[in-house]
C-alpha positions as CSV (number, residue, x, y, z in Angstrom):
1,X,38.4,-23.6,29.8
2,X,34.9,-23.7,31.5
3,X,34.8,-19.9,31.1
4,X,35.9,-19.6,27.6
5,X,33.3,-22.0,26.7
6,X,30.5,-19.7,28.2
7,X,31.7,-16.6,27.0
8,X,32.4,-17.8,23.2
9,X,28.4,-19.1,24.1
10,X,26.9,-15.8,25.3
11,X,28.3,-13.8,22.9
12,X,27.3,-16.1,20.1
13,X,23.6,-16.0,22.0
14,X,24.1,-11.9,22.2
15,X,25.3,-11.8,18.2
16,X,22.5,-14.3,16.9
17,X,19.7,-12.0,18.6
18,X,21.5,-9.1,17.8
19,X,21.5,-10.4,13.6
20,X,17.3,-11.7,14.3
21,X,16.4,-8.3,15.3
22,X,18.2,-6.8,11.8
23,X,16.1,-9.6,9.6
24,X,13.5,-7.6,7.9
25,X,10.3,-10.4,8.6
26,X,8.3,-10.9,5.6
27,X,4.8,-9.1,5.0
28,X,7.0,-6.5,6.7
29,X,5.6,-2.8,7.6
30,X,6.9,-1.7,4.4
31,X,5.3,-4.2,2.2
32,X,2.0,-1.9,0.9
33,X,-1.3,-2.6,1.6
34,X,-4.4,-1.8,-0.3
35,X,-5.5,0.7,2.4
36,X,-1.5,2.4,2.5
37,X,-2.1,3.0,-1.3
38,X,-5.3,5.4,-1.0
39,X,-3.9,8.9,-1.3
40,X,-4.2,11.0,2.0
41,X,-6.6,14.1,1.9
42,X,-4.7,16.7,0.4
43,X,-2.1,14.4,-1.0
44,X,-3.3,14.7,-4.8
45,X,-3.3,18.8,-4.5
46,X,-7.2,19.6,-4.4
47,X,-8.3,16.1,-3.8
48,X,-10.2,15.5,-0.2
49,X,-12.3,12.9,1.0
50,X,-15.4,12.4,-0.5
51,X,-18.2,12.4,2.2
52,X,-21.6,12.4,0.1
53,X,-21.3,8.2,-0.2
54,X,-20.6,8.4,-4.3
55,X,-18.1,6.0,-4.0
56,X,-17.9,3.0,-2.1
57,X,-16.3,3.3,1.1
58,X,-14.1,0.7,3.6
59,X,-11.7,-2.2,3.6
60,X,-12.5,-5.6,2.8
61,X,-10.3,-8.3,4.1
62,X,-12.4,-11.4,3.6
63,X,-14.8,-12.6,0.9
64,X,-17.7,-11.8,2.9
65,X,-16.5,-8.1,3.4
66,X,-15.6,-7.7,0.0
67,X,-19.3,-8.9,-1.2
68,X,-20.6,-6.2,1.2
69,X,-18.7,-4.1,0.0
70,X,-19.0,-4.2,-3.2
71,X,-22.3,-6.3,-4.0
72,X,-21.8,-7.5,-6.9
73,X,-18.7,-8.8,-9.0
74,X,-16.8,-10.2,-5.9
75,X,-16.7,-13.5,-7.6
76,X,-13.6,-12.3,-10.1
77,X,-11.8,-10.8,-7.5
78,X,-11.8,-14.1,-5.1
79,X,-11.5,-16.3,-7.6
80,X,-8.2,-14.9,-8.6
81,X,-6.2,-14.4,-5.5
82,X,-8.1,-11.9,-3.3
83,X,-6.3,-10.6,-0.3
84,X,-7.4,-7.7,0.8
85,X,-9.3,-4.3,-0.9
86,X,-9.3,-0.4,0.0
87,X,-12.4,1.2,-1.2
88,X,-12.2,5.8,-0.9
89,X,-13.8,8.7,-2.9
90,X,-12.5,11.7,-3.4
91,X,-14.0,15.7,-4.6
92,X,-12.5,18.7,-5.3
93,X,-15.6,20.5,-4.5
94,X,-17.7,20.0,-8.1
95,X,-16.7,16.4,-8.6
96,X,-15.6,12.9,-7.2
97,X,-13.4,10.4,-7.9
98,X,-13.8,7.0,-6.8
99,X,-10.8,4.3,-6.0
100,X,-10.5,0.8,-5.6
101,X,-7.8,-1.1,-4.7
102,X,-7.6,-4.6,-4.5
103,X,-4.2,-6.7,-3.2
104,X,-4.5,-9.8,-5.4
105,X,-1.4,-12.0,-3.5
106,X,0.6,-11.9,-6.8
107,X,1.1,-9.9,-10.7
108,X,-0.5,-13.2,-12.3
109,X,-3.3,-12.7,-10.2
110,X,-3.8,-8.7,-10.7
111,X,-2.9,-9.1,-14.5
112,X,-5.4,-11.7,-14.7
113,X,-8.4,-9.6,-12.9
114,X,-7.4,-6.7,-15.4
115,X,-7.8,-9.4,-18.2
116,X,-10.9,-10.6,-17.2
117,X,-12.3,-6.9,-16.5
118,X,-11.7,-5.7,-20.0
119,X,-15.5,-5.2,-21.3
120,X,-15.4,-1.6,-23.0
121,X,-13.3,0.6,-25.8
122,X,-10.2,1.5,-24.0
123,X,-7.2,3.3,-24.5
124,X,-4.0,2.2,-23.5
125,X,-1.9,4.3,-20.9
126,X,1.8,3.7,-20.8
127,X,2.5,5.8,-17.8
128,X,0.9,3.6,-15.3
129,X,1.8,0.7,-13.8
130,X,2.4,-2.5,-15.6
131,X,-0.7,-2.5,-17.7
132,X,-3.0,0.1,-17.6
133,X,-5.9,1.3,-19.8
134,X,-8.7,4.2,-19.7
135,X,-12.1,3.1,-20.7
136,X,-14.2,6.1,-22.8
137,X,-16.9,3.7,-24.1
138,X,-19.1,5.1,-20.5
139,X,-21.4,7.6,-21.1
140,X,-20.9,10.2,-18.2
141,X,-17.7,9.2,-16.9
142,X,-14.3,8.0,-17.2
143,X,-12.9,4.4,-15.8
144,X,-9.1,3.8,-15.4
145,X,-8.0,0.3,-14.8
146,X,-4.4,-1.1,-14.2
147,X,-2.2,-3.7,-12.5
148,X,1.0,-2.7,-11.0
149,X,2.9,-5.9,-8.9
150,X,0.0,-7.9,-6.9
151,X,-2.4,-5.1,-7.2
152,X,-5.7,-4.1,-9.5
153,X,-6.8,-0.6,-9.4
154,X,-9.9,1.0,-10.8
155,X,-10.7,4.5,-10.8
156,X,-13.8,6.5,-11.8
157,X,-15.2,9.4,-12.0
158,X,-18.5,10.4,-11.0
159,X,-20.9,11.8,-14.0
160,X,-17.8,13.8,-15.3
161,X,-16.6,13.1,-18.5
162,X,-14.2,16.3,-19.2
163,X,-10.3,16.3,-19.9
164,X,-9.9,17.7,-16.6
165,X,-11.3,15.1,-14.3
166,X,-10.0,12.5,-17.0
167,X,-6.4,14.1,-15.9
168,X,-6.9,13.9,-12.1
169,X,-8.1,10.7,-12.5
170,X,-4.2,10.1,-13.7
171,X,-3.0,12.0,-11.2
172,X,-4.6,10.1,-8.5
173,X,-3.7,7.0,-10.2
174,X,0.2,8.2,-10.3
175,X,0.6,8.7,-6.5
176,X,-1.4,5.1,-5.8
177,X,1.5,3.4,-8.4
178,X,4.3,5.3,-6.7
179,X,3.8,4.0,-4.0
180,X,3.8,0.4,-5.0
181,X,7.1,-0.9,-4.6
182,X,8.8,1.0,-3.0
């Protein structure tokens, strides 16, 4: 009986840490960061890293790195939810493209940053993300904001106004939302 008892308890033991090992822990590795969002070199065809410091550059993942980062304009980000942000610029050899990326800790909080943002004449873009808008009131360049799940992106490009750049702007912007939730 004595025996029973300990096997019926070690393979309980054995099937419990076998069934712990198989839970998926939340904030798992394939929960996306702001940083696993920027586009790899190459990844948006023509698109590399930006190297002439256009754009701001880095990840912030306090309010004291995201002032640095940014200086200036931290405030709307922390006081709605800030997490974490991924700052990259990109070129294609004439032009950049800058990207920002911030992980808000929820939708209400990234919808309510791209609320907050709206300060020009936009035009709404229905293939992005949950909301998502292009600003063309800027005199030498396009901006691109949205909010897709806990995220706020902004993209821009550098003294570039054209149809062109305004389209790989999009295209940037496509790859960053696809891989949001997946």
């Amino acid at each position: 009986m004595k025996r029973a008892v300990n096997c019926f308890f070690l393979s309980s033991l054995f099937i419990s840490l076998l069934l712990l090992g198989c839970k998926e822990p939340s904030g798992s590795s394939d929960d996306p960061t702001a940083e696993s969002l920027l586009p790899k070199e190459n990844e948006v065809p023509g698109w590399v890293f930006e190297t002439q410091q256009l754009c701001n550059e880095g990840t912030a993942n306090d309010q004291q790195s995201l002032f640095d980062i940014i200086d200036g304009g931290a405030t709307e980000y922390i006081d709605r939810g800030f997490v974490a942000g991924a700052f990259k610029g990109y070129h294609d050899g004439s032009y950049a493209i800058c990207v920002e990326i911030y992980d808000q800790g929820s939708s209400t909080n990234a919808s309510s940053v791209y609320q907050v943002m709206e300060d020009g004449l936009y035009i709404p873009i229905g293939s992005l993300g949950s909301h998502a808008r292009l600003d063309t009131s800027l005199m030498f360049n396009y901006e691109i904001e949205l909010a897709e799940d806990k995220f706020f992106v902004r993209l821009s490009t550098v003294d570039n106004k054209t149809e062109e750049y305004k389209q790989a702007a999009i295209s940037i912007a496509q790859n960053i939302v696809s891989k949001i939730g997946r």
